[in-house]
C-alpha positions in Angstrom: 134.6 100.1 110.2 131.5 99.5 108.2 128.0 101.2 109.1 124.6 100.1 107.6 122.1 102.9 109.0 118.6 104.5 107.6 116.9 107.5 108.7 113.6 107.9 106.8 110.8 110.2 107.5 107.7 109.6 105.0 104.2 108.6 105.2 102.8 105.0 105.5 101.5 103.9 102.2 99.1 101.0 103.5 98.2 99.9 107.2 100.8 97.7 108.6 100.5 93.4 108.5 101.6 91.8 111.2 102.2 88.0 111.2 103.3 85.2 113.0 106.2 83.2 112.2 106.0 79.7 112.9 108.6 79.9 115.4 105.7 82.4 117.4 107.9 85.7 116.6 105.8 88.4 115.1 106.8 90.4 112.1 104.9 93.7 111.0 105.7 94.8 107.1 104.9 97.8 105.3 105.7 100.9 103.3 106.3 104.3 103.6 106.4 106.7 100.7 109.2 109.9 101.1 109.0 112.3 98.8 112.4 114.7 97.1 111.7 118.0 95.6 114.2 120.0 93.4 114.4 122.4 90.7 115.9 121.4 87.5 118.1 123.5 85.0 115.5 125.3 83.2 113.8 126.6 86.5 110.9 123.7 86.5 110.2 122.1 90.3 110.2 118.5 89.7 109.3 116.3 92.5 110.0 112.4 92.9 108.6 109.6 95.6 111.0 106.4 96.9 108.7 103.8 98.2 110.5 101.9 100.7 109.6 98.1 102.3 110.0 97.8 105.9 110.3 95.5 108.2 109.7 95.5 112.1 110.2 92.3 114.5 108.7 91.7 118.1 107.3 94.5 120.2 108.3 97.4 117.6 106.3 95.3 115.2 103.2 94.9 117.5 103.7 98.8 118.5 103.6 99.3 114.7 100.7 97.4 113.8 98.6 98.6 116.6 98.5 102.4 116.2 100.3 103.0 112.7 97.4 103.4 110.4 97.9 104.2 106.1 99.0 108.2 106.1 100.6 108.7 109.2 103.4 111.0 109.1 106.7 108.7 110.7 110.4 108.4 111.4 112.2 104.7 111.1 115.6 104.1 111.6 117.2 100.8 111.0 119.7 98.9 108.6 118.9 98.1 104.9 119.0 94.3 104.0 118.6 92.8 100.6 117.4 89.3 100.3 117.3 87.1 96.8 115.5 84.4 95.1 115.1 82.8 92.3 111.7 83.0 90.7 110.1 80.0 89.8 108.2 81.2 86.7 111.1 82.8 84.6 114.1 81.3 86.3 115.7 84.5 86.6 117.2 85.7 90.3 115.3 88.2 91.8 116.0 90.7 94.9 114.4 92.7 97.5 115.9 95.4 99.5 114.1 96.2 103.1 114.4 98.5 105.7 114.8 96.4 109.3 113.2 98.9 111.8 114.8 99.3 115.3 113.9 102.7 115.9 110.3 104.1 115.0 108.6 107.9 115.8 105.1 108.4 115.3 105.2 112.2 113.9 102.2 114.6 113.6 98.5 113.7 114.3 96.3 111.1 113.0 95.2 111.9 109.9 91.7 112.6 109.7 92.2 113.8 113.1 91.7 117.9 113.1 91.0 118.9 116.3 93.5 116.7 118.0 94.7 118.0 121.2 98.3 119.0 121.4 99.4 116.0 123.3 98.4 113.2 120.6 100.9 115.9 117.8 103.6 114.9 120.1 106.1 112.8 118.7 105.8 109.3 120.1 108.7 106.7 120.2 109.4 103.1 120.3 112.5 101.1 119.8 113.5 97.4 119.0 114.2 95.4 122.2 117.8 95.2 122.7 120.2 94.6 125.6 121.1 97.9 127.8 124.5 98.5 127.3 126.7 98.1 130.3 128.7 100.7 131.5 131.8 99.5 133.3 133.3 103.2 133.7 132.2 104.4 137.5 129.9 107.6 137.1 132.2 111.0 137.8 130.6 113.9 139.3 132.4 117.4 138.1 131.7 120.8 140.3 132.1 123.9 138.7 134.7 124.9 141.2 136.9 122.5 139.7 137.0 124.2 136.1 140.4 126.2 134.9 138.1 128.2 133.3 
């Protein structure tokens, strides 16, 4: 079994682009910063920050682009996927690695936003559009009478 999943929770970077393909699908790109904090052997905090590309089709992308703004605390989950090329100036092969979003959680308030009321902190959610999985097992209903225990 093989399993390509990411859980990130960072900050945007820049506001999101969203394009157009020319087969009409949109596609919304851009990165979030997540930062690591440790303490190294002689007691000194050290602190590093992964800048990661990602990549959000069709509604999640619109979603994105339309209320994801530069410094916005949020969660993504999705799959990494690394594409190549080879570049035309040196000749060498070159290669990206992105983050395709299917799962997205706007965290925290806007920034900038202080006196936000408690229902815009509240985490809000929005996935990639994907078939509901059918359940062919019939729904069982358990009553406690029927425990051993």
């Amino acid at each position: 079994m093989d399993l390509n999943k990411v859980q990130i929770i960072g900050r945007l970077v820049r506001d999101p682009e969203v394009r157009t393909t020319p087969s009409g699908k949109n596609v919304c790109s851009f990165s979030v910063a997540t930062g690591f904090t440790w303490t190294d052997q002689s007691g000194q905090k050290k602190e590093q920050t992964e800048f990661h590309n990602v990549v959000a089709w069709g509604k999640l992308g619109d979603i994105i682009g339309q209320y994801m703004k530069k410094g916005r605390q949020v969660y993504i989950e999705g799959r990494l996927q690394t594409t190549s090329w080879d570049d035309k100036t040196s000749g060498q092969k070159r290669y990206k690695t992105e983050i395709i979003a299917e799962n997205m959680i706007m965290l925290g308030s806007k920034p900038g936003s202080e006196g936000s009321s408690p229902a815009s902190a509240m985490p809000q959610q929005a996935r990639a559009e994907q078939p509901e999985p059918k359940s062919e097992l019939p729904e069982i209903q358990i009553d406690n009478d029927d425990l051993p225990f």
